[in-house]
C-alpha positions as CSV (number, residue, x, y, z in Angstrom):
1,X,-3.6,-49.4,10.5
2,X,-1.8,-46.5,8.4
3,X,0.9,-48.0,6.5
4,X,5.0,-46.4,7.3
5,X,5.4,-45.1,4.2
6,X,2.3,-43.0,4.3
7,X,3.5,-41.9,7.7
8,X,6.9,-40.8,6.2
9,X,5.5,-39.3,3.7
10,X,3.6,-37.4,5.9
11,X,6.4,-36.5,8.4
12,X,8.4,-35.0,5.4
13,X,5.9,-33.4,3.7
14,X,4.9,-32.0,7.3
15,X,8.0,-30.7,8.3
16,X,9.1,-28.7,4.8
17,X,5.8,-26.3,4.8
18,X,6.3,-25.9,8.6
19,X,9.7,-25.0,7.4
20,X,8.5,-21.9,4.8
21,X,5.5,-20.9,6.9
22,X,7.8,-19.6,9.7
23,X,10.1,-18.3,7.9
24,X,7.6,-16.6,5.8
25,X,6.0,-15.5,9.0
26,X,8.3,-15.1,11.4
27,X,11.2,-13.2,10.8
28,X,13.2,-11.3,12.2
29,X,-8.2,-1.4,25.0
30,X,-7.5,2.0,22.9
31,X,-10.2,3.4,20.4
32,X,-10.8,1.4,17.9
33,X,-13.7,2.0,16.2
34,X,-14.0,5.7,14.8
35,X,-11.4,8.7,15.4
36,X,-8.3,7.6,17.6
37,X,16.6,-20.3,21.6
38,X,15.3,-23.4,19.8
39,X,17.0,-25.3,17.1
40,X,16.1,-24.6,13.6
41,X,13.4,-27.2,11.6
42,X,14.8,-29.5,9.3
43,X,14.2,-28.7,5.7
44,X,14.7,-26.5,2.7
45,X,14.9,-22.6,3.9
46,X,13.6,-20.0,1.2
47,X,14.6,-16.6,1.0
48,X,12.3,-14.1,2.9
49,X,13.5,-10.8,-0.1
50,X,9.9,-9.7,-1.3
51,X,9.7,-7.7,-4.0
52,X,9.7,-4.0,-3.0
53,X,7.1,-2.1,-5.1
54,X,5.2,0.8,-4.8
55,X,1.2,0.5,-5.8
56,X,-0.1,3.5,-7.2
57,X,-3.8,4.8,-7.8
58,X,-4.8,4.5,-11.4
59,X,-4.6,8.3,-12.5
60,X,-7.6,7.6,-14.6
61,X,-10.0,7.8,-11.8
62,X,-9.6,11.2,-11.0
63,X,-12.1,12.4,-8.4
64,X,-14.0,9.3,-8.9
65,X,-15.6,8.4,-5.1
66,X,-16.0,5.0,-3.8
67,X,-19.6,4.2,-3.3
68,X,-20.4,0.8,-1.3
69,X,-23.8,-1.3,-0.6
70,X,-25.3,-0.4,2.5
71,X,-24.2,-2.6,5.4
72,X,-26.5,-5.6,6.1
73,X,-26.7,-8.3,9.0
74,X,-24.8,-11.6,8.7
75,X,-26.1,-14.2,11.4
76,X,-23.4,-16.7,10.3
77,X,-20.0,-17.2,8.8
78,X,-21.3,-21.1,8.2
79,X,-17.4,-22.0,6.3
80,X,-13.8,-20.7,6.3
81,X,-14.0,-17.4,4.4
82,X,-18.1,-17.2,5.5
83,X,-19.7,-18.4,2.6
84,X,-19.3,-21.1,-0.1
85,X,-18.5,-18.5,-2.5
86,X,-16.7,-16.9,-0.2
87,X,-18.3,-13.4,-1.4
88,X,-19.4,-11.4,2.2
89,X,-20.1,-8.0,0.5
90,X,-20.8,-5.6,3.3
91,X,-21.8,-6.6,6.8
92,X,-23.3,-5.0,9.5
93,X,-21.7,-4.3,13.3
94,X,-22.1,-1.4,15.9
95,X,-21.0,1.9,15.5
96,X,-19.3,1.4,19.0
97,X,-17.6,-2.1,19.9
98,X,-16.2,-3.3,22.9
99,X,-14.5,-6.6,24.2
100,X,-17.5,-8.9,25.3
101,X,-16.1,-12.1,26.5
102,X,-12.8,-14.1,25.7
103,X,-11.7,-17.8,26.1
104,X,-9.0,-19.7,25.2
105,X,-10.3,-22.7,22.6
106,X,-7.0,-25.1,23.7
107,X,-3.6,-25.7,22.1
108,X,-1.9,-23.0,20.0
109,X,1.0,-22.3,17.7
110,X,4.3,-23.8,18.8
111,X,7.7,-24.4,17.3
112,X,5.8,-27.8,15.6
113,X,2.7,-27.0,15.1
114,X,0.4,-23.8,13.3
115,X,-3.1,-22.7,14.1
116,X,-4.3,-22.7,11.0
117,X,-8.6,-23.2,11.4
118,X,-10.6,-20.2,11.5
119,X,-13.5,-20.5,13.4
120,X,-17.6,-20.7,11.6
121,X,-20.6,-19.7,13.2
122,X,-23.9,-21.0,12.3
123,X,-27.3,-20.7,14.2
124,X,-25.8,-19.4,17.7
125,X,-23.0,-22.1,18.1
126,X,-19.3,-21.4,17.2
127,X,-17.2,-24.0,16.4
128,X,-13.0,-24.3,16.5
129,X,-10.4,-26.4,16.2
130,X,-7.0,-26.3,17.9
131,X,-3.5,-27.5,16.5
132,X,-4.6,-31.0,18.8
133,X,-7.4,-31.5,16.3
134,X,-10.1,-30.6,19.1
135,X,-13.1,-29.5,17.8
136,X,-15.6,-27.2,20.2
137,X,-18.5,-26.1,20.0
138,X,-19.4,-22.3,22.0
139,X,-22.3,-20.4,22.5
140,X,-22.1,-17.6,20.2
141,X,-23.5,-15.0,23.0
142,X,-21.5,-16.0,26.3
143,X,-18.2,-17.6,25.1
144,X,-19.9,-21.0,27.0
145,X,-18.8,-24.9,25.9
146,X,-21.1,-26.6,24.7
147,X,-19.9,-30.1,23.9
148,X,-15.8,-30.8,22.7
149,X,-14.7,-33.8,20.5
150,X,-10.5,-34.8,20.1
151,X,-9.9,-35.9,17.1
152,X,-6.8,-37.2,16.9
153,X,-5.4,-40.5,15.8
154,X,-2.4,-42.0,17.0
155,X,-0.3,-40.8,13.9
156,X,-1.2,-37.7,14.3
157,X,1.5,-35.7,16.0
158,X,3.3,-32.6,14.7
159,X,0.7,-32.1,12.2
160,X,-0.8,-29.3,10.5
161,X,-4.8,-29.5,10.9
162,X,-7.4,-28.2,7.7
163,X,-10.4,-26.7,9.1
164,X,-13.9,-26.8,9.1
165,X,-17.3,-26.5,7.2
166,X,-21.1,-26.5,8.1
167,X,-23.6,-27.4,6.2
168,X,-27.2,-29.1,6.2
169,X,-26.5,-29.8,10.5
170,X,-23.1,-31.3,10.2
171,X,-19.7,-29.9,10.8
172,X,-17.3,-31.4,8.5
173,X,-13.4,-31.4,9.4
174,X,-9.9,-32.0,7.0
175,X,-7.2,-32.8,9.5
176,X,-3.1,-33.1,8.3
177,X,-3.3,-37.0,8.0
178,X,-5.7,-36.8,5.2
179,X,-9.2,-37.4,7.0
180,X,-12.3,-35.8,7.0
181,X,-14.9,-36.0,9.5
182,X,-18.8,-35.4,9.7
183,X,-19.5,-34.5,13.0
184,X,-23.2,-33.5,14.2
185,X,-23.2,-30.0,14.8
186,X,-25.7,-29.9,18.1
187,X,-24.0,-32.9,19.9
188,X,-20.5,-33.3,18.0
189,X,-21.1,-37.4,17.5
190,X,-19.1,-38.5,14.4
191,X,-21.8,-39.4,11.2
192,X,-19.1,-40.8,9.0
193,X,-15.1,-40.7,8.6
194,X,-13.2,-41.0,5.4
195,X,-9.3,-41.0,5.1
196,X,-7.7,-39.6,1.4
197,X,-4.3,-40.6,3.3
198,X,-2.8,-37.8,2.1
199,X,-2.3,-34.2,4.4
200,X,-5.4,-31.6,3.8
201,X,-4.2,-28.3,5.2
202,X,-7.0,-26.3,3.6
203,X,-10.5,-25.9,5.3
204,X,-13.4,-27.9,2.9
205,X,-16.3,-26.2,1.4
206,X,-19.3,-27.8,1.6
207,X,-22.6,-27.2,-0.6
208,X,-25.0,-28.8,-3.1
209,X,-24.7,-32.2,-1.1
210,X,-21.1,-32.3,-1.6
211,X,-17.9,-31.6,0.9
212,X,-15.1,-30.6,-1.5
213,X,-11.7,-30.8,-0.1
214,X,-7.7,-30.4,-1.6
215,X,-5.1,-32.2,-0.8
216,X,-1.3,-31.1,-0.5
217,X,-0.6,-32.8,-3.5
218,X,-3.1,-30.4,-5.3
219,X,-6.1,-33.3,-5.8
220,X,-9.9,-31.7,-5.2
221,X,-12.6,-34.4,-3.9
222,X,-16.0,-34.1,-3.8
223,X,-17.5,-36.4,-0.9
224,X,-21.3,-37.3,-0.5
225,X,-21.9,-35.3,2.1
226,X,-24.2,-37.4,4.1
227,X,-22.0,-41.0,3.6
228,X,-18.5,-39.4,2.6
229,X,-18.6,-41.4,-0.2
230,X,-15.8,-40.1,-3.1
231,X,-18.0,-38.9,-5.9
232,X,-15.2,-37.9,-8.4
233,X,-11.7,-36.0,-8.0
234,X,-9.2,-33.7,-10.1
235,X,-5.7,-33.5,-10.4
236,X,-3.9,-30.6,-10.6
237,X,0.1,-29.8,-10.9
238,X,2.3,-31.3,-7.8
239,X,4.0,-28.9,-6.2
240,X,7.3,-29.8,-3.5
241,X,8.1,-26.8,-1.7
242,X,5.4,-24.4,-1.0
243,X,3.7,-21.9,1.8
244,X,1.7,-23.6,4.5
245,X,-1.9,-23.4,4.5
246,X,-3.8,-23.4,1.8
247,X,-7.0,-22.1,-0.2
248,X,-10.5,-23.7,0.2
249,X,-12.3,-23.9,-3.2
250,X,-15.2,-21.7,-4.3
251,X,-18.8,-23.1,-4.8
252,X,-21.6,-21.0,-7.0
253,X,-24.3,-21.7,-10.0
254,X,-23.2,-25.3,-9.6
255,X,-19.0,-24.7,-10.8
256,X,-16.7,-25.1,-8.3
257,X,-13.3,-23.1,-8.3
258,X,-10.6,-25.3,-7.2
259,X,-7.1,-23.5,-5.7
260,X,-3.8,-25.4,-6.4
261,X,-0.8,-23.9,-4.3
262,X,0.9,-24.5,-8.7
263,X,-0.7,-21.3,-8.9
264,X,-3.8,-22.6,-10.9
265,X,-7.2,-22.6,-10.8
266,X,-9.6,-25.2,-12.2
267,X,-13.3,-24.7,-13.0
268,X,-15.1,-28.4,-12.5
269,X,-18.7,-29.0,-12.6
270,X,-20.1,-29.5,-8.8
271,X,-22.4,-32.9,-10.4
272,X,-19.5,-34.8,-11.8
273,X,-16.1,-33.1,-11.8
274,X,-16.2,-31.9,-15.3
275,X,-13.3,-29.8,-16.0
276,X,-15.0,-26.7,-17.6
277,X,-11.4,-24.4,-17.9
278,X,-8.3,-24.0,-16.5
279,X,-6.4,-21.1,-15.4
280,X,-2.2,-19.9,-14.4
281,X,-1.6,-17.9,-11.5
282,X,2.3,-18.9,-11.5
283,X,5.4,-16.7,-11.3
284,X,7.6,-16.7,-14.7
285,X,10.3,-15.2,-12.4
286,X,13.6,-16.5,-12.1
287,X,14.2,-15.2,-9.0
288,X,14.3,-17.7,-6.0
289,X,13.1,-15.8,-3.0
290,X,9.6,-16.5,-1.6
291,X,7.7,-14.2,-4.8
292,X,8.6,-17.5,-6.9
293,X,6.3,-19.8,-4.9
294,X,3.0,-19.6,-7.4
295,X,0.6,-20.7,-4.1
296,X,-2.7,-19.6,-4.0
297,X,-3.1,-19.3,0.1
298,X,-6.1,-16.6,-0.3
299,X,-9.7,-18.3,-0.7
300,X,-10.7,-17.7,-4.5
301,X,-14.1,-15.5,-4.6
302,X,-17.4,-15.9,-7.0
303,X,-19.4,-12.6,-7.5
304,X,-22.0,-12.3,-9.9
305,X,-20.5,-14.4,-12.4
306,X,-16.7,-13.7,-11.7
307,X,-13.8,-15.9,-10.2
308,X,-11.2,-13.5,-8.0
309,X,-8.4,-15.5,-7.3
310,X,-4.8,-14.1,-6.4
311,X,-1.6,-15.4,-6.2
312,X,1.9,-15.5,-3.9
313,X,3.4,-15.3,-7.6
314,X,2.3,-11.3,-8.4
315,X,-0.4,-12.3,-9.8
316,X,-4.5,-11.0,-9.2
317,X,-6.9,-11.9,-12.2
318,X,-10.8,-11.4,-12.8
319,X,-11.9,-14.4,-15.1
320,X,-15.0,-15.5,-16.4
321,X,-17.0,-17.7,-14.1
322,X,-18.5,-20.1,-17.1
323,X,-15.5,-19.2,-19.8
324,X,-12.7,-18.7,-17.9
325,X,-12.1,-16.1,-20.3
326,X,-9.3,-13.1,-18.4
327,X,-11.2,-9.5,-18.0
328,X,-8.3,-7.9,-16.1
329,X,-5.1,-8.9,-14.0
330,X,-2.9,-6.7,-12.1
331,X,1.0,-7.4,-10.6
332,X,0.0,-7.6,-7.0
333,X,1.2,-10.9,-5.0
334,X,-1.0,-11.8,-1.8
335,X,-2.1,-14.9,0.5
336,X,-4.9,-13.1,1.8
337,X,-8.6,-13.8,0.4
338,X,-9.8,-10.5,-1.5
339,X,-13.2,-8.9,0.1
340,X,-15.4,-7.7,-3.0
341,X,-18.4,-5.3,-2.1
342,X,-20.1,-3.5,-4.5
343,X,-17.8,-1.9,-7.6
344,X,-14.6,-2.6,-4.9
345,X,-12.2,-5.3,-4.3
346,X,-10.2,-4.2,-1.2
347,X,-6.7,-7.1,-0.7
348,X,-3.7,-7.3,1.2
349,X,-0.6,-7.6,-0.7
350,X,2.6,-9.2,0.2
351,X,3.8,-6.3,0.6
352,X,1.8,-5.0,3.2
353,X,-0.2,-2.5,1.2
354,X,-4.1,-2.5,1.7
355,X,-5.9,-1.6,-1.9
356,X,-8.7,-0.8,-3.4
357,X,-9.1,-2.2,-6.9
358,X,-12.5,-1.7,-9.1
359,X,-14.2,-4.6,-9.8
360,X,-15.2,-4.6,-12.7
361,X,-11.7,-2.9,-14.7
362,X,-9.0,-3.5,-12.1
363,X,-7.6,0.0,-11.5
364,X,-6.6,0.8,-8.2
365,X,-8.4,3.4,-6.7
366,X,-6.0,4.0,-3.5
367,X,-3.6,2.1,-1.4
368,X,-2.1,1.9,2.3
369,X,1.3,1.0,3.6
370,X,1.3,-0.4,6.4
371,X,4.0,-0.9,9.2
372,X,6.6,-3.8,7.6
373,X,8.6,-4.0,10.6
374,X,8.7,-4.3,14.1
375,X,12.2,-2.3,14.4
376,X,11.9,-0.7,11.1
377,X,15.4,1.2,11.4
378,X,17.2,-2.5,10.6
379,X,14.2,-3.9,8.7
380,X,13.6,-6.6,11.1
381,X,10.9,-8.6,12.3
382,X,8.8,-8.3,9.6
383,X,4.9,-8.0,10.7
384,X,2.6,-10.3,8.4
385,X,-1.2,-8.4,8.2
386,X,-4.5,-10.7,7.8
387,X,-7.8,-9.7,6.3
388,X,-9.5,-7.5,5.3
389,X,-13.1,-7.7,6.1
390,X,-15.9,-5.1,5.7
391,X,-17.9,-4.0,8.3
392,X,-20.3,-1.1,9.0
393,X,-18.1,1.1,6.6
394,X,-14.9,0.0,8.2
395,X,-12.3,-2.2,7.0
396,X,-11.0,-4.7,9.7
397,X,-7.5,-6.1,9.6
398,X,-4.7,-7.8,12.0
399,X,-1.3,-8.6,12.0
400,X,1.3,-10.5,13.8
401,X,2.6,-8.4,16.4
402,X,-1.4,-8.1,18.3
403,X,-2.8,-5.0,16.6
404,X,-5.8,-4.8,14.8
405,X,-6.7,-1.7,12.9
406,X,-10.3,0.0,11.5
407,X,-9.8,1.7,8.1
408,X,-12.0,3.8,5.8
409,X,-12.7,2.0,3.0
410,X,-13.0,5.2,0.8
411,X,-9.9,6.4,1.6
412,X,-7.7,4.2,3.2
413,X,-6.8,6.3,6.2
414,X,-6.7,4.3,9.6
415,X,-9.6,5.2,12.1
416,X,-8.2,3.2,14.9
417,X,-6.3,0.4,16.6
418,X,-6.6,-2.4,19.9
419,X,-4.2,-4.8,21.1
420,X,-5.0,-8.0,21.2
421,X,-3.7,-10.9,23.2
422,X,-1.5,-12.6,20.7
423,X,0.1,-12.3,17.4
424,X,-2.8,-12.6,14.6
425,X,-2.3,-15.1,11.7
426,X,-5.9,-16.0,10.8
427,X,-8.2,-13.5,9.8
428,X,-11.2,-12.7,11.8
429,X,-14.4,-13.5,11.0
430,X,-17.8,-11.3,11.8
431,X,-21.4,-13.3,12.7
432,X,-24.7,-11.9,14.6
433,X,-22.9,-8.5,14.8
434,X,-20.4,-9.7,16.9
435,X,-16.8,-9.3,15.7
436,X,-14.3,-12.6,16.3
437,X,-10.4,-12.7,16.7
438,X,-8.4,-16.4,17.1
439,X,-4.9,-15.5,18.1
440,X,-2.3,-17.6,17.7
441,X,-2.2,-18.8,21.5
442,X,-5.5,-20.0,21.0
443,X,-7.3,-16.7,22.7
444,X,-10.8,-16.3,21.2
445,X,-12.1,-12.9,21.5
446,X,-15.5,-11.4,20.7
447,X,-16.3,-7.5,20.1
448,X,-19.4,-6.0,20.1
């Protein structure tokens, strides 16, 4: 049985980031595709005042076009942000989409609880996990159940769930009381459970035989992934008061990127935890509004030898996969995982711009404002966007209010906009050309 101080532990712990993530996020079929009264929560409350700035293109650039890979298909999105290394490039989906099927996966957001797994796809079956800690398993082509497991634990109210991970035929699963499961990915039976007893609210990353997982209090275990067994673990910086969520670490060439919501990163070796460099992401502000929190919420990306990683803290750095030596940074504050194809980085900033960075120097090459507010002549109801993700020459985002918007990648003008049945806090995901959106009242809907 769970011992009562690692239950209060949990309650508190619980209760503070619900406390920041809604007030971070909740204040205050048309063409798409081409042309056209409760009580408050108990806890600290942090100022919502983001920095208003104004991102510029790099005059430098000139006339310089944006030339991308060609679009190629993706069967899978196997982890949360796709791949281990979380690098997705440029996918492939029809020139034409349309709504194919929708289903409701079970509980949603609610005044205790977030939706915080995105959903992974691997082989035909798509797999999700509500705020209840119910896992399901879908046919990818029909929206059809396939088999269901709950999860939960008698402790195990009010909390704030991880995500999920496949690899090698199992699904693996990071709940809020500090377990992870192994579940078998054609018939959902549990292979092996081990409890860290403290909250995960990241999704693990699983490759090279190991499950990789962080907890709130910023400590990265690798697990065996066919016993669970602990292998090694690193400690980073503890943070008290933070965003909710977090980032799942980045696996490539045998170095794993570990995201601490301190603001750093860590470089370990994947074979034995070997801390290889070590990297700050944190604010040197003194102001005390949300911009101070030095989180890293957005997954951190490998690509051909370079760690992405951004910041909450105004903070987005290039570094050196093996040396973690800096090659650029720029002042731009985000929770959203950057999308890297070709020569381009395209990110969401915190202050709902969309921009298009070079890869290899860092210079913007163009940026989009996007709406901030739902009644924008008192700046209220601020809308919080999601994404980006490439796909067929078309950048895919959401936002909290139920829109979802196609952009041009190579010049950020919007190409088009659907509603969707809920607000949109968890970005979508694209597998076997077939384009995914979990809303926050559990409504999963395909596109193709």
């Amino acid at each position: 049985m769970r011992q009562t101080p690692t239950k209060i532990l949990n309650l508190i712990t619980t209760l503070k980031w619900i406390n920041i993530f809604i007030i971070f996020m909740l204040v205050g079929c048309d063409k798409f595709i081409g042309v056209k009264g409760d009580p408050p929560l108990p806890g600290k409350r942090i100022s919502i005042l983001i920095q208003e700035t104004k991102i510029k293109a790099d005059k430098t650039i000139g006339g310089k076009n944006i030339i991308l890979p060609t679009p190629s298909y993706n069967s899978d999105w196997p982890q949360s942000g796709g791949y281990p290394n979380h690098a997705m490039h440029h996918m492939e989906i029809g020139k034409k989409i349309e709504e194919k099927w929708t289903i409701n996966i079970g509980d949603g957001s609610n005044n205790n609880e977030r939706l915080m797994a995105q959903p992974i796809v691997y082989n035909g079956y798509l797999y999700t996990m509500d705020t209840e800690t119910t896992v399901n398993a879908y046919n990818i082509d029909n929206g059809i159940l396939i088999w269901s497991r709950n999860l939960t634990s008698e402790d195990e109210e009010n909390q704030i769930n991880g995500g999920l991970a496949y690899l090698d035929g199992n699904v693996y699963v990071t709940t809020g009381v500090g377990r992870v499961i192994a579940l078998d990915a054609k018939l959902g039976k549990t292979q092996w459970e081990r409890d860290l007893f403290v909250p995960l609210r990241s999704a693990p990353t699983a490759r090279d035989g190991r499950v990789f997982v962080i907890t709130i209090t910023n400590k990265v275990y690798a697990l065996d992934a066919n016993t669970g067994t602990v292998l090694w673990s690193n400690t980073g910086i503890e943070e008290t008061t933070n965003i909710l969520g977090g980032a799942s670490p980045a696996v490539e060439k045998g170095v794993v990127i570990a995201p601490f919501s301190s603001g750093e990163i860590v470089a370990l070796k994947v074979e034995n935890g070997q801390e290889l460099w070590r990297e700050s992401l944190s604010s040197k502000s003194q102001n005390s509004g949300i911009i101070s929190l030095s989180a890293i919420r957005g997954h951190p990306v490998i690509d051909r030898g370079i760690v992405f990683a951004i910041s909450n803290a105004q903070n987005f750095i290039a570094v050196n996969l093996r040396t973690g030596r800096r090659i650029w940074s720029q002042k731009i504050g985000g929770i959203e995982t950057p999308w890297v194809a070709g020569n381009y980085i395209f990110i969401l900033s915190n202050n709902n711009e969309l921009i298009a960075i070079e890869r290899k120097t860092g210079r913007i090459h163009w940026a989009t404002n996007l709406p901030k507010w739902r009644k924008p002549a008192d700046r209220s109801g601020r809308i919080i966007w999601t994404g980006p993700l490439l796909a067929s020459n078309r950048l895919i985002i959401a936002n909290s209010i139920g829109e979802a918007l196609s952009i041009s990648p190579y010049t950020g003008k919007i190409l088009g906009k659907i509603k969707l049945p809920d607000s949109i806090t968890i970005s979508p995901i694209i597998a076997a050309n077939t384009l995914f959106f979990l809303s926050d009242d559990a409504e999963l809907t395909a596109f193709q």
